[in-house]
Structures are given as structure tokens and as C-alpha cells.
C-alpha positions in Angstrom: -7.0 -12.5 8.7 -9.7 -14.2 6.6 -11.7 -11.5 4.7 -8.1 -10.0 4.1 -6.9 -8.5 0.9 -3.6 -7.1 -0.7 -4.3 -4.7 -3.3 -0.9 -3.3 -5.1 -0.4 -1.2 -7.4 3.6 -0.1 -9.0 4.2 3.6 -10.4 6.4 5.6 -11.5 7.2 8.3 -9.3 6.9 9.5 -5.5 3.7 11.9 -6.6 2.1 9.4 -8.4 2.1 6.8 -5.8 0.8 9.3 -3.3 -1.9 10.7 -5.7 -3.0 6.7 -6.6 -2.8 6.1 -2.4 -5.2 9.1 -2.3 -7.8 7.7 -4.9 -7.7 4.3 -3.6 -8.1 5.2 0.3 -10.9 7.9 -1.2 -12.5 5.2 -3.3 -13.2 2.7 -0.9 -12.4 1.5 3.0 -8.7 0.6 2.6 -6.0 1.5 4.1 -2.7 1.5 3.7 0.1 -1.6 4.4 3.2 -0.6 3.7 4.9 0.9 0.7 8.3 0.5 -1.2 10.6 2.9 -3.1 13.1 1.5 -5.7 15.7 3.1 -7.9 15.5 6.3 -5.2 12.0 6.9 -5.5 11.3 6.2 -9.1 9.5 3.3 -8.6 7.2 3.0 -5.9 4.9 0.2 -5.1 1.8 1.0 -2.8 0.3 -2.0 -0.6 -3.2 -1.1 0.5 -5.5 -4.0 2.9 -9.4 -4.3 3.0 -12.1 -6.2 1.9 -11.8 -7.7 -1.1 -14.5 -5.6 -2.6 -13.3 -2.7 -1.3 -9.4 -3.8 -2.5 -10.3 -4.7 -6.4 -12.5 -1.6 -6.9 -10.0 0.4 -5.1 -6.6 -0.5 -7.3 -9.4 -0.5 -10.6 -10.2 3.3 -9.7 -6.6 4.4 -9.0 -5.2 2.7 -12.1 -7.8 4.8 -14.0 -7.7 7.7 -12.5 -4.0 8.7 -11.2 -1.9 10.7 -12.7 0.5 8.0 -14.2 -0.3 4.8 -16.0 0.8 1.8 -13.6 3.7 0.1 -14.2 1.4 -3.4 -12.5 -1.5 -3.8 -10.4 -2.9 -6.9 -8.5 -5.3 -8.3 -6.1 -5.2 -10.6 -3.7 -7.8 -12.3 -2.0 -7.2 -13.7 1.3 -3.0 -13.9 0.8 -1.1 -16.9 2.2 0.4 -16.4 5.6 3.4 -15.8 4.0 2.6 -13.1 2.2 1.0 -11.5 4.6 4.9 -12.1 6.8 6.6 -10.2 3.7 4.1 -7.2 3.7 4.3 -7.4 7.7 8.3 -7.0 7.3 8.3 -4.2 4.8 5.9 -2.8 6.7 8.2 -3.0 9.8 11.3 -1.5 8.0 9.0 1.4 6.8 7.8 1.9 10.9 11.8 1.3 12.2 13.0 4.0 9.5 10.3 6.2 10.9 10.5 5.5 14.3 14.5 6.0 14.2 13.9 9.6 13.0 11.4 10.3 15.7 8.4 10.7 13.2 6.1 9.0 14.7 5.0 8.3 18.1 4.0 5.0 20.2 0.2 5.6 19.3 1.6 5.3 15.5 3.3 2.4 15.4 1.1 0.1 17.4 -1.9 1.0 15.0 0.2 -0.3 12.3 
């Protein structure tokens, strides 16, 4: 866990969290940690993990370039072990939802 990061960025929107996910997994080798939808979709936070290079210049290219202006954004460099538990457990509700509606196999969910 110790070249880490958490890179998050909150929008408005279902279509603008995807198109920002897009940019920042385009921009630079992240990859996606878990997301959450509030207020039935109309606010969505994205969690993206990498380098901390990678991270910063991927949340600074999405929060110029998506389709929305960001409600927040942040970086963080090499979290605390229990931030990295609360991403892990959304992250886990996001794979149990999926899992429960067969959408994704046991390949899937042990890469996550």
C-alpha cells in the first residue's frame, strides 16, 4: 500500500461521473476504486487509485476537461489504513450489489 493514492473527484450527474472516469483512466494509469451515487444518482463521487503522479494529474485533467464543473476534488497521497478500510467497504457494497444481480463473474470480483 505505500506508493498508494486516492484521487476523488464529486459531480453532478451519472454522465458526468462516467465521462470524468473516462478522462482520468485515459489521462494516466489509474484505475478505478469504487464509486458512490447520492440523491438517486445526482451526485456521484468517483474514487480512482495509482501513483500519486498519475492520481493528481489524473483528477487535474478530468476537473478541466469533463463535461460538468466538480462539485470537489482531492488527492491523497498514501491514505491512512483507514481510509483505505472505508474505500475497501464501498467498494465491497458496489461488488455485493453487482454480484447479487449476477453482473459480474468470480474473475471480476477477485481483481477488485
Amino acid at each position: 500500500m505505500g506508493n498508494t493514492s486516492l484521487g476523488f473527484i464529486e459531480i453532478t450527474g451519472v454522465v458526468a461521473a462516467v465521462d470524468a472516469l473516462d478522462i482520468m483512466c485515459k489521462t494516466s494509469g489509474v484505475e478505478l476504486a469504487t464509486w458512490e451515487r447520492k440523491l438517486g444518482g445526482r451526485l456521484v463521487t468517483i474514487v480512482v487509485k495509482g501513483d500519486v503522479a498519475s492520481v493528481t494529474e489524473a483528477v487535474e485533467t478530468a476537473s478541466a476537461k469533463a463535461i460538468k464543473k466538480p462539485v470537489a476534488t482531492g488527492v491523497i497521497a498514501n491514505p491512512h489504513e483507514e481510509i483505505m478500510r472505508l474505500v475497501n467497504l464501498s467498494a465491497s457494497r458496489f461488488m455485493n450489489k453487482e454480484a447479487q444481480l449476477g453482473k459480474l463473474d468470480a474473475r471480476t470480483i477477485q481483481e477488485v
